[in-house]
N, C-alpha and C positions, 0 to 999 in steps of 0.2 A: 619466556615471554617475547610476544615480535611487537616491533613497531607497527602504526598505522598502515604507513605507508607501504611498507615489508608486507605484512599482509592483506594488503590490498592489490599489490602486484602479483603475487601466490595465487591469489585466489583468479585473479584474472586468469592467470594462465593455467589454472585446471580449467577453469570453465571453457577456455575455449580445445583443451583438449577433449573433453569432456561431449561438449557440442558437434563437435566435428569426427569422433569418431562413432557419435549414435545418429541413427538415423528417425525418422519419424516413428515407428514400431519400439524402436531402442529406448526412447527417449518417455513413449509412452509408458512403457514398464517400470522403468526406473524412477518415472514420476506416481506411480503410485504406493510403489517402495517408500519415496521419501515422505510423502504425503503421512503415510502410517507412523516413519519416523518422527515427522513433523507436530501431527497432534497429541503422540502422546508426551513429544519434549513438551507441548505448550499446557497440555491439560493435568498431569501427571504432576509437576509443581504447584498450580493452584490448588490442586487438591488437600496436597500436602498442608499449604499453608491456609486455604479455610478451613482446614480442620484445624489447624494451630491456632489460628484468631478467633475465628466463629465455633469451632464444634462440629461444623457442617462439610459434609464431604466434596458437596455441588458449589461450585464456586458462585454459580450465578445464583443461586438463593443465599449463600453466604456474602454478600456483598450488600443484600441487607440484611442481613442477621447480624446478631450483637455476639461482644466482648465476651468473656468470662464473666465481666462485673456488673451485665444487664444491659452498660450503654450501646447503643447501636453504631456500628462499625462506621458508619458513613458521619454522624454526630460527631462522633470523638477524631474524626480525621479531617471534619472541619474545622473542628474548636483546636488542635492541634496545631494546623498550621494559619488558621484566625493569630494563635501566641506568637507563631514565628514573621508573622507581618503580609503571611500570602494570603491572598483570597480565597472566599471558600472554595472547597472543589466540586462541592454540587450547584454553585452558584452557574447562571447562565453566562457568558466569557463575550457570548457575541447577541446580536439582534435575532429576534425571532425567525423574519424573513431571512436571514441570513443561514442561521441553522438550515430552516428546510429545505435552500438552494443546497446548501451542502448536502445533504443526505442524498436529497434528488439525485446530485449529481455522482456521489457514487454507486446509486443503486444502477442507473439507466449505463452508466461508465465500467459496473462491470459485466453488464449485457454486452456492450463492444470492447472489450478486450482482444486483441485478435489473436493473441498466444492462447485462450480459452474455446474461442471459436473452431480454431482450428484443431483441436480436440476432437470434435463430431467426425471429422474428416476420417477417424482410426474406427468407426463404428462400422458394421454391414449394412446394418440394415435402420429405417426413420423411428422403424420403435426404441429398437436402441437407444438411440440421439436423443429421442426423447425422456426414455427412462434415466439416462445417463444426466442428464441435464436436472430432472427432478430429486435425482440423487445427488448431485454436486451439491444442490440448495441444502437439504442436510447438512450436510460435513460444514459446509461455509458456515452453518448457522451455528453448528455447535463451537466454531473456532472465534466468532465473529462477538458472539455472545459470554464468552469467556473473558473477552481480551477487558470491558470494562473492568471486570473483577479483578484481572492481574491486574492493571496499570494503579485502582486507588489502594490494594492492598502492598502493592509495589513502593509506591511514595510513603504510605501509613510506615511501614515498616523503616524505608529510609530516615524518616523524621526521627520515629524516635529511638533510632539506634545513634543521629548523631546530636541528638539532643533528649538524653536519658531522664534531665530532671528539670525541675521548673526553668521556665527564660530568665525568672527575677533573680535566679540563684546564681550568684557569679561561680560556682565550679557545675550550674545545671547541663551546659556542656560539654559533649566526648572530650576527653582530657586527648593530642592529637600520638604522644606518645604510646597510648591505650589504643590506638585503633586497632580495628580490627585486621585479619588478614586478607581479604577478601578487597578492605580498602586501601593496602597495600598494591595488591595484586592488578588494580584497576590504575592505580597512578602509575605503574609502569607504562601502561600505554598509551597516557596521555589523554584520557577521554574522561579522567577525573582529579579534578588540579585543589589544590589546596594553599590560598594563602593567608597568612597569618601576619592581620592587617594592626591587630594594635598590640601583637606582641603577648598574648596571655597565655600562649602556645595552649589552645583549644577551640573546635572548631564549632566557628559562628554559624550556622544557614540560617539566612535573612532574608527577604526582600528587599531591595534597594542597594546601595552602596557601602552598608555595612557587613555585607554577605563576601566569605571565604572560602565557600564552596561551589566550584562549578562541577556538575553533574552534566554530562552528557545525556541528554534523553532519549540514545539508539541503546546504551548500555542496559535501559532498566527491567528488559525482557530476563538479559542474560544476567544482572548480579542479581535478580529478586531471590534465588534458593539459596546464592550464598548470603547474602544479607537476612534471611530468615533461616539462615545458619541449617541449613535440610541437609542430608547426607551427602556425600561426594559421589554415589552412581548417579542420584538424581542431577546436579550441577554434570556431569558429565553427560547426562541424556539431553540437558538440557544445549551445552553448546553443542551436540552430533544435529541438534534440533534446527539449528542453526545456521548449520551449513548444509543441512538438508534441504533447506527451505531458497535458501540462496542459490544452490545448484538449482533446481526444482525451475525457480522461478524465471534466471537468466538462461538455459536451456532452452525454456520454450517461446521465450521473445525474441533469442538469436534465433532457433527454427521455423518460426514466423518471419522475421526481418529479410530471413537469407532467402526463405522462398517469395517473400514478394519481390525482393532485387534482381533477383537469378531468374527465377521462372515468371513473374506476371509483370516487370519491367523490361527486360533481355527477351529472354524467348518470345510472348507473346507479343511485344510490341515494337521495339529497339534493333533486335538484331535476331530475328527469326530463323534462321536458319544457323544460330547455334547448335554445335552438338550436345549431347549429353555431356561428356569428361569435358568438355566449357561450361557447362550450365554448373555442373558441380566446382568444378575451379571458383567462379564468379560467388558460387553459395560460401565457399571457405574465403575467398577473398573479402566477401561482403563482411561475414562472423569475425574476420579478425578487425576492420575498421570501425565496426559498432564494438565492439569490448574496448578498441581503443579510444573511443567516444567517451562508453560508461567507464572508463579508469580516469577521467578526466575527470566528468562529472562527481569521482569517487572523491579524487582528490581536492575538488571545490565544491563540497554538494549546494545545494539552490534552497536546504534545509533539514531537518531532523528526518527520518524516517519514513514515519508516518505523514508530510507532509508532501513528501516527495512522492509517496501511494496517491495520494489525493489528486494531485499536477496531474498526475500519468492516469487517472482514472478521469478528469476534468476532460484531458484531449482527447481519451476516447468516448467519452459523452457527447463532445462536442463534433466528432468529429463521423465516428463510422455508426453510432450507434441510431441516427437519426436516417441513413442511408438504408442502414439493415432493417429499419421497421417502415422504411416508404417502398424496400421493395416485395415485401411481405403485403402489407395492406394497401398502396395505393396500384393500381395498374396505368397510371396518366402519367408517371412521375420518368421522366426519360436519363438516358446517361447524361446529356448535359446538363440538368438540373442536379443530376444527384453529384456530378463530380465537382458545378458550382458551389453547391451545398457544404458539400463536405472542405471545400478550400475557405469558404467564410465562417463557418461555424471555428472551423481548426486556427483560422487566420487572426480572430477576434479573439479567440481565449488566448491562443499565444501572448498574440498583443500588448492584450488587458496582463499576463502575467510578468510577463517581461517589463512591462513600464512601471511594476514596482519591488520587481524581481529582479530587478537589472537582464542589461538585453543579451542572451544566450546564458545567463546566470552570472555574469561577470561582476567582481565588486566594483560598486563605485560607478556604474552606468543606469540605477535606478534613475526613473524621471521625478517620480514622487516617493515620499515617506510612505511605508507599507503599513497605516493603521486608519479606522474605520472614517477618521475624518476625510481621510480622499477618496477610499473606494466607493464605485457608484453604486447607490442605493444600500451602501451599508454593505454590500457583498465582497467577502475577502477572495482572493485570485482564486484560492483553494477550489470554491464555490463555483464559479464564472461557467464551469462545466456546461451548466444548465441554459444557464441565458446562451451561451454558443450553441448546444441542442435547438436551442428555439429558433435562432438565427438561419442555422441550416435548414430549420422544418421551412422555411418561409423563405425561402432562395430561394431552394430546391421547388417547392410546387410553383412558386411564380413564374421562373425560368420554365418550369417546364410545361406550366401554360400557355406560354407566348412562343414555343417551340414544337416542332415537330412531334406527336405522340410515337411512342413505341412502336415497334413491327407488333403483326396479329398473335405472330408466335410468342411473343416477348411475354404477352399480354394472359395467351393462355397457359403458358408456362407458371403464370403467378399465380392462377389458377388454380393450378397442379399443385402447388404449393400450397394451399389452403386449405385444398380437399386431399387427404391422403390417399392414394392407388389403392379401387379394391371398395375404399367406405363406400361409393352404388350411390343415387338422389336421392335428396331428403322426399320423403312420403309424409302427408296427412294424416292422421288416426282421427 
C-alpha cells in the first residue's frame, strides 16, 4: 500500500510520460481503449451489486427497486441513515433554483470542455464530427445514469456493514476489532480514519460530533465491490478502471493546454516565427508546468471529487461555451466582444468561487462562510457556471454592438457553418 502523497507523485509522473510521448492520433486511441476499460470497471460492479440488493441486473431500474424483503431500496436507505442522525438521501440538500443552475451548468459546461472539443479535430470528415458527437451522448449517458445507482447503493452498503444492528443496541455497532479487510486496507492510506471517541472500542457513524468515522468520499467509487465483498477480479477491474480513467482524462487536458500555449499563444500570436522543434519544446515545457500545477491542486484539493468536476465544468460554461455558440448562431458578434465575453463570464465565476473557496484554493483566504446563507440567490460556486454563461452572452453582444462588425468573410464563413457543403437551398413544396 502507497501513501497519498507517494501516489500522487507516481501518478504524476506517468501522466506526464504518458502525454508527451503520445501525440494527438496516439492519445486518441488509447482514449478509446481506456474509455472501454473505464465503463466496464464502472458498470460491471453495479451490476453485481443490484443484483445483490435488488434482484435486478440494471443498476438504473435497480435503484428503485426493492430489497429482498419488499422495502424499496431508496426507503430503507433513508430510514437508515434517518437512525444514524443523517438526512435523508433523497431529500432536496439545496433550493430549487439552485439545482437547476446547477444541472444547467454542467450540461452547457460539458459542451465547452475543450479537451472534448478538440476531439472533432481527429475526424475527416463533418459527418463524422457529427455522428461522433451523437454517439459520445450515448456512452456519457449510460455512465452518467449509472453513477446515481452506484453512490446510494454505495453508502446503503457502507451503513450497514458499519452499523449491522439497531443504533439503540449498545453492541448494534461494527465491534472495530471485527472490521473488515477492506477497512483495513483503506486506513493504511489515510483516506479513512477511525477514532474511538468514548472508548467502547466500536465504531460510531453519526452526524455531528459524536461521529468516529471519517470516510473520504473520492474512495466510495473504488471500496463499493470491496465493501459489497464482490470478487477480487471485479475489485481489480475496478482500480484498472481507475487509473484508466485518470490517464484518459489528464491526457487530453494537457494535449489541449499544450496546444493552446505552444501553438494559438507562441506561434500564432507571441512569437510567430517559432520553429516547430520550439513549438514542440514549449508544448513539453507547457505539460510539465500544468502537472506541476495539478500536483498542487492534488495535494490541496479545493474539494471531493465530484465537486472539483463541477468547478472545472462551471469555468467552462462560463467561459468558452457561451463564445462557441455566438459564433455558430450569431454573425454580428465580433472578436472583441467574444474575447470580452469570455474574460467576464470566466472572471465572475472565478471570483464568485474563490471568495468562498478561498483565493487560488488556499486555506484560510475565504472572504465568506461557504453555505446558502451568503451565496447569491441561494446559488452555491459549484452552480455559478450558468449565471457567468449569461454574463458573457451579454458582454459579448453589447461590445460587439458598440464595435466594429466582422469582415464579410467572417460572416459568410458562419454561414458555411450552418449550412453543410453539398445540402444545395431550401425549396418550397
Amino acid at each position: 500500500e502507497l501513501d497519498y502523497e507517494t501516489g500522487l507523485y507516481i501518478g504524476m509522473g506517468i501522466v506526464f510520460i504518458y502525454a508527451v510521448m503520445g501525440g494527438m492520433k496516439g492519445i486518441t486511441y488509447t482514449q478509446i481503449a481506456q474509455y472501454c476499460v473505464l465503463i466496464l470497471a464502472y458498470t460491471i460492479p453495479a451490476i453485481f451489486i443490484s443484483l445483490q440488493l435488488t434482484n435486478n441486473p440494471i443498476p438504473q431500474m435497480g435503484l428503485f427497486g426493492s430489497l429482498s424483503d419488499g422495502t424499496p431500496l431508496l426507503a430503507r436507505l433513508d430510514a437508515t441513515l434517518i437512525d444514524l442522525g443523517f438526512p435523508q438521501y433523497t431529500a432536496m440538500k439545496t433550493s430549487t433554483l439552485n439545482m437547476v443552475f446547477y444541472t444547467f451548468s454542467l450540461m452547457i459546461g460539458t459542451a465547452g470542455l475543450p479537451h472534448v472539443i478538440i476531439r472533432f479535430f481527429t475526424v475527416p470528415k463533418v459527418r463524422d464530427a457529427r455522428l461522433s458527437a451523437g454517439w459520445a451522448l450515448v456512452f456519457i449517458g449510460i455512465l452518467y445514469t449509472t453513477a446515481p445507482a452506484v453512490g446510494s447503493m454505495a453508502f446503503y452498503n457502507l451503513a450497514k456493514t458499519v452499523q449491522p444492528g439497531p443504533v439503540s443496541s449498545v453492541d448494534g455497532a461494527m465491534a472495530y476489532e471485527a472490521r473488515p479487510q477492506w477497512f483495513k486496507n483503506w486506513e493504511t492510506t489515510g483516506l479513512l480514519k477511525f477514532e474511538d471517541k468514548n472508548g467502547d472500542g466500536r465504531v460510531q457513524y453519526r452526524k455531528g460530533d459524536d461521529n468516529e468515522l471519517k470516510v473520504d468520499r473520492d474512495i466510495m467509487v473504488l471500496a463499493n465491490p470491496e465493501i459489497a465483498q464482490l470478487p477480487n477480479w471485479v475489485i481489480a477491474l475496478v482500480a484498472a478502471g481507475g487509473l484508466a480513467a485518470a490517464l484518459s482524462t489528464a491526457a487530453g487536458l494537457l494535449l489541449a493546454m499544450s496546444i493552446a500555449i505552444s501553438h494559438d499563444l507562441l506561434k500564432s500570436t507571441f512569437v510567430k516565427g517559432i520553429s516547430e522543434k520550439g513549438e514542440l519544446l514549449a508544448a513539453r515545457i507547457s505539460m510539465a508546468a500544468v502537472i506541476a500545477v495539478a500536483g498542487w491542486f492534488g495535494l490541496h484539493p479545493p474539494g471531493f471529487a465530484a465537486q472539483v468536476v463541477a468547478l472545472a465544468f462551471g469555468l467552462a460554461a462560463s467561459s468558452i461555451f457561451p463564445a462557441l455558440m455566438m459564433g455558430i448562431f450569431n454573425k454580428r458578434v465580433n472578436n472583441t466582444g467574444a474575447v470580452l465575453g469570455m474574460l467576464a463570464g470566466l472572471l465572475s465565476t472565478l471570483i464568485y468561487i474563490f471568495w468562498f473557496k478561498g483565493w487560488f484554493f488556499i486555506p484560510g483566504t475565504e472572504m465568506a462562510a461557504n453555505n446558502a446563507s451568503n451565496w447569491f440567490l441561494g446559488i452555491q460556486p459549484e452552480a455559478f457556471g450558468t449565471i457567468g454563461a449569461a454574463i458573457n452572452f451579454a458582454v459579448a453582444i453589447l461590445v460587439s454592438k458598440v464595435t466594429k462588425a466582422p469582415p464579410e468573410h467572417i460572416q459568410h464563413l458562419v454561414e458555411d457553418i450552418r449550412t453543410p457543403r453539398g445540402a444545395g437551398a431550401a425549396t418550397g413544396h
